[in-house]
N, C-alpha and C positions, 0 to 999 in steps of 0.2 A: 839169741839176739841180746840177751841180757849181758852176758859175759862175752867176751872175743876167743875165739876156738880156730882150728883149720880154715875154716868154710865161712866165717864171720871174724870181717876185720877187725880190728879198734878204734875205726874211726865211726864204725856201723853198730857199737855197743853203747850199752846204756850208760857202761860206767864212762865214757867219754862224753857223752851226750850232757852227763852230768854240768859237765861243765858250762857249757851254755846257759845254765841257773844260776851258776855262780856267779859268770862275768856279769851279769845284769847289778846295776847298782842299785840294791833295795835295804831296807832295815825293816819296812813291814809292808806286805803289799796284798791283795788279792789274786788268790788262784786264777782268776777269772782273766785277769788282766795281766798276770804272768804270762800265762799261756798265750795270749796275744801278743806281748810283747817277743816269742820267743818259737811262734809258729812255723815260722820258715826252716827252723834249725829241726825240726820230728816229722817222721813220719803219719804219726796221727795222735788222738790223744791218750793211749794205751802207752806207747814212748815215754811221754809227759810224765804219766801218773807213776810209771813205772820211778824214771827218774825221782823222782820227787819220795816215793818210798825208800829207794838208796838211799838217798841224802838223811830222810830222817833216822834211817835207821843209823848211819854215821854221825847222827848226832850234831849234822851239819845244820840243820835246819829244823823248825819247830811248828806245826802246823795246829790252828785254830779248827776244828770243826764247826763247832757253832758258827762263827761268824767268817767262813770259810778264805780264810789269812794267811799268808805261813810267813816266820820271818825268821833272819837268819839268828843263831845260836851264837 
């Protein structure tokens, strides 16, 4: 589900999914309220977090724990 293979499309992968966090127009925002904004587009929130670790691992985006935030890079 992570990656697109035989059996999993690229519209049903994470790394496309990714992009649905991108379109969204933020510079700093709350996970909470990402996710809201962006529910319709995942299948649950396992998709989400997953996304959200791609991205930071690309160094696309930059996440707060503490004050649980992430904004883009």
């Amino acid at each position: 589900m992570i990656t697109p293979n035989k059996s999993i499309p690229l519209k049903d992968s994470i790394l496309y999914k990714c992009i649905y966090i991108l379109e969204k127009d933020f510079e700093s925002i709350y996970l909470v309220d990402l996710y809201k904004a962006v529910i319709s587009k995942f299948d649950g929130i396992d998709e989400f977090l997953y996304s959200i670790d791609v991205l930071f691992l690309l160094n696309l985006v930059d996440v707060d724990f503490e004050l649980g935030k992430i904004s883009r890079c």
